[in-house]
N, C-alpha and C positions, 0 to 999 in steps of 0.2 A: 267071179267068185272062185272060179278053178283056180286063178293066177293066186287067187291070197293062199290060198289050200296047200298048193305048190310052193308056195315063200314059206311058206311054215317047217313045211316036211323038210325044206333044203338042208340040209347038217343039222338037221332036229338036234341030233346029242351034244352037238359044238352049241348049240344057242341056246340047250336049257343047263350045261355046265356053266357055261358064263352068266347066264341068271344064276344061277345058285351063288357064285364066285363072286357076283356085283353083290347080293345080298348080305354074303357074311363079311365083306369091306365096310357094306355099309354100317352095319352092327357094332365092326373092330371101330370103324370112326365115332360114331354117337358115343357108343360106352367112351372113346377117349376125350371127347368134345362134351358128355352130359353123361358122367361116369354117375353109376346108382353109390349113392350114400346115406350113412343114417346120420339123424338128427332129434334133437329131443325138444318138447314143450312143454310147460307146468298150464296144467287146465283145471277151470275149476270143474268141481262136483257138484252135478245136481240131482238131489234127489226127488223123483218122480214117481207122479198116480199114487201122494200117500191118501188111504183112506180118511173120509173129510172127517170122522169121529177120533180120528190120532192125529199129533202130533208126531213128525220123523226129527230123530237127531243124530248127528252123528260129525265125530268128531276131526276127520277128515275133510278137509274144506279144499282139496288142489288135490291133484294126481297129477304126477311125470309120467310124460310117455314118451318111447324109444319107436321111431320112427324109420321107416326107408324108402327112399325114392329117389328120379334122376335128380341131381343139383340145382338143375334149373327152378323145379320145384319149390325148395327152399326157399328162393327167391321172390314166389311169387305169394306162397302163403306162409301166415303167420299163424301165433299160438290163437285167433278168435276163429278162423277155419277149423277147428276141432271142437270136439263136446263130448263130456263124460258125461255119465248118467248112471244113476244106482236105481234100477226100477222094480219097487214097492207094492206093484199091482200085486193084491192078494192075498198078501202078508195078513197073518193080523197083531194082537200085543205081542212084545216080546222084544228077541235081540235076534237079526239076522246076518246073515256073513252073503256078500255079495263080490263078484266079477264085474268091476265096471267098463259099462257098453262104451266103447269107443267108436265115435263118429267121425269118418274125417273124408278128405276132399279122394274124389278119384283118382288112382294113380299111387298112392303111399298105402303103404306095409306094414302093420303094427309087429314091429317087435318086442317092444315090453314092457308093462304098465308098473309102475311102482306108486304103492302097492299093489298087489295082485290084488289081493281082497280088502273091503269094505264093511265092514262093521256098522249096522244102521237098526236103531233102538225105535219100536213101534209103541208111544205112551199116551194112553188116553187122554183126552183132554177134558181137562173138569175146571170145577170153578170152587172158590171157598172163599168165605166170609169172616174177615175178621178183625179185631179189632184195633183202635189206631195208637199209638205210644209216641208223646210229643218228647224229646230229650233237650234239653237249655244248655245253650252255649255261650260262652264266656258271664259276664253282670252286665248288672243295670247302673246306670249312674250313683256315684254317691250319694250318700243321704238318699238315696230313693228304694224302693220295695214291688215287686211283682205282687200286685194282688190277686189278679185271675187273669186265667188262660183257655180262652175259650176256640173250640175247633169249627169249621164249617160243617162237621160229619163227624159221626164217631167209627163208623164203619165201612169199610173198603171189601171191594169183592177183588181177590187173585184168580189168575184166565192163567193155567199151563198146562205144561204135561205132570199127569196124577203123581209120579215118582218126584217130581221136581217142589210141587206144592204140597207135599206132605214132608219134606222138609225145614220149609217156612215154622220158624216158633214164635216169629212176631212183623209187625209191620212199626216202623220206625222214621219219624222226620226229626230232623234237627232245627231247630228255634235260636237262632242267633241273636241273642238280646244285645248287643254292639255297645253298650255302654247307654244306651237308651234312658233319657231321664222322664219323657215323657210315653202316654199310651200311645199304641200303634199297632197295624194290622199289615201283614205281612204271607206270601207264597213260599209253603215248604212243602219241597220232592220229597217224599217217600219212598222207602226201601223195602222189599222183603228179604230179614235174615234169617237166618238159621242161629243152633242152641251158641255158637260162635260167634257171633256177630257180625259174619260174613254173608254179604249178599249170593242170594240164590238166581242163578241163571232162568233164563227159560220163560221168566215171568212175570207177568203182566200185572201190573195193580191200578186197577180202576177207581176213581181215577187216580191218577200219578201223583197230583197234585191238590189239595187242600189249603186254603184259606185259615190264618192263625190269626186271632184276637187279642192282644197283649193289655191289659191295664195295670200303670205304672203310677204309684201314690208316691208322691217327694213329701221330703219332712221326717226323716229318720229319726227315730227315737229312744235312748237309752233307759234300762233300771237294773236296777238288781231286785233278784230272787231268791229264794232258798230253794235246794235240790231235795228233794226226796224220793230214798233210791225203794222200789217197786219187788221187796222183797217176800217169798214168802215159803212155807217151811212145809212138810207134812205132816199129817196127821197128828196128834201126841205131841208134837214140839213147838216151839215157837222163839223168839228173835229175843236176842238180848243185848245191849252196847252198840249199839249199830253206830257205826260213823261215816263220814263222807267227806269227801278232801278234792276238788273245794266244797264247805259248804254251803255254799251261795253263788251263783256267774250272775254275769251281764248278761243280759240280750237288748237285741237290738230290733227296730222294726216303724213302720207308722203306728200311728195312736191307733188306728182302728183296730193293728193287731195284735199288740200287747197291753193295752188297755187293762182288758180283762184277765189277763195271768198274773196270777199268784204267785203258783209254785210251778218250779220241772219238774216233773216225774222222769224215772228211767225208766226202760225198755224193762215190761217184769220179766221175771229171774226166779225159778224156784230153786234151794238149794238141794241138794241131793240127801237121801234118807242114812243117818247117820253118821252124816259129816258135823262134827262140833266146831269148828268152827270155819269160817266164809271169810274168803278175800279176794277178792276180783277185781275186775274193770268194768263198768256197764256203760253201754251206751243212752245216752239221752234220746228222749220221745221229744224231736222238737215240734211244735206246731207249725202248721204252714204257714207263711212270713215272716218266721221270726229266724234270725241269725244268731249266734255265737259264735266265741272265739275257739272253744272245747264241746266236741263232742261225746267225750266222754268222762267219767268220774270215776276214782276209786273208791271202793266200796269193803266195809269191813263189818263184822258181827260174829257174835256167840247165839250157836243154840241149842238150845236147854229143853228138858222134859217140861211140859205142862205140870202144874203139879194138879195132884189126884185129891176131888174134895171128897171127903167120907163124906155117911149118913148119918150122924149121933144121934138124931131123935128116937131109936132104939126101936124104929119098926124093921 
């Protein structure tokens, strides 16, 4: 044991210079054989511990990060060796600004997340009921007529966050009648829009999908009608000369659904108080199945005082 004591103490200062001397050799070799460099990876964002009564949103989906470490490194990990994170624990509604947690392998240096901050919207989750709007696309075969349209449901429940579904102003499928000359039953996806007619993110409609009933009647049918336009006046006055240009269309349809029509009516129209005389455009009140070529009519009249009846019986 003396003899090792003895080897030790022998030029102590000469054999712990030369350790020190082998040490930073070896240092100068490594950094020049596995020099430290930076590097960068796009990672996704995940957001974390949102409360299970909110929905998280947020519109950052990836973070870059600048990275440092020896090269060899690089090497061996990729961009799924790392993990962002925006963590949510505690939050409650509202808009938060967050620093996202970078997770990464031992050894590498974060140097710089782009972006720094994270922007993460805490929104209730609710539900709402409403109701369903079938829209028809393209026609049904010639000579043939939609007589009814019947839905699986009338009513769909929306699942999102409360800012997202109180934008929703309607739920909407589209009905592709394909030139269809016969009945048929048919799967239309629904949408929630907004006052736009832009689908609203975020949101779920229960179900997505609804079952459409088409009943299609062949055997088209033409007549003609006379137009009578749906005018009317205020108080004191009333209509005089009225005309109407055309005064009689075609319409078209199966027997079942113009059978019964007489006359069109337009869409009523009151004319304003002390305008003498009316000249317009009105649009036609069609009935459901029935088609024309014009929907609308010109429309003319004078109007006149009522006239005033005395009392002569001299009470």
């Amino acid at each position: 044991m003396s003899r090792i004591i003895n080897l030790v103490r022998h030029n102590f200062l000469r054999k712990f210079i030369a350790l020190i001397v082998a040490f930073f050799m070896w240092v100068l070799v490594m950094e020049y054989q596995d020099p430290q460099i930076n590097g960068s990876y796009t990672v996704p964002l995940i957001v974390s511990n949102a409360p299970y009564e909110y929905i998280s949103i947020c519109d950052i989906k990836n973070v870059n990060i600048t990275v440092r470490a020896p090269r060899s490194y690089f090497v061996r990990y990729d961009a799924n060796a790392f993990r962002a994170y925006a963590n949510v624990e505690g939050m409650t509604e509202g808009t938060h600004d967050f620093k996202p947690q970078i997770v990464m392998p031992q050894g590498f240096e974060l140097v710089e997340t782009d972006p720094p901050l994270v922007t993460v919207k805490l929104d209730p989750l609710v539900e709402k009921q409403m109701p369903i709007e079938i829209i028809t696309a393209g026609n049904v075969a010639k000579n043939a007529v939609v007589k009814d349209v019947r839905k699986s449901m009338d009513i769909v429940t929306l699942v999102g966050p409360k800012s997202f579904v109180e934008r929703v102003s309607k739920v909407s499928g589209t009905l592709n009648l394909a030139d269809n000359s016969a009945s048929f039953e048919t799967q239309v996806p629904l949408n929630a829009l907004d006052e736009e007619d832009k689908d609203v993110s975020h949101i779920h409609v229960v179900p997505s999908v609804i079952t459409v009933s088409v009943d299609i009647e062949s055997g088209l049918k033409q007549r003609i009608v006379p137009v009578v336009p749906e005018l009317s006046t205020a108080d004191g006055w009333e209509l005089s000369k009225v005309n109407v240009e055309p005064a009689q269309i075609e319409i078209s349809g199966v027997e079942s659904a113009i059978s019964s029509i007489v006359t069109i009516k337009t869409v009523p129209f009151t004319v304003q108080t002390g305008q003498r005389v009316f000249s317009g455009t009105l649009k036609l009140d069609i009935p459901e199945g029935v088609s024309v070529k014009e929907t609308e009519v010109k429309v003319s009249a004078s109007i006149i005082r009522k006239p005033v009846i005395r009392d002569t019986s001299g009470n």
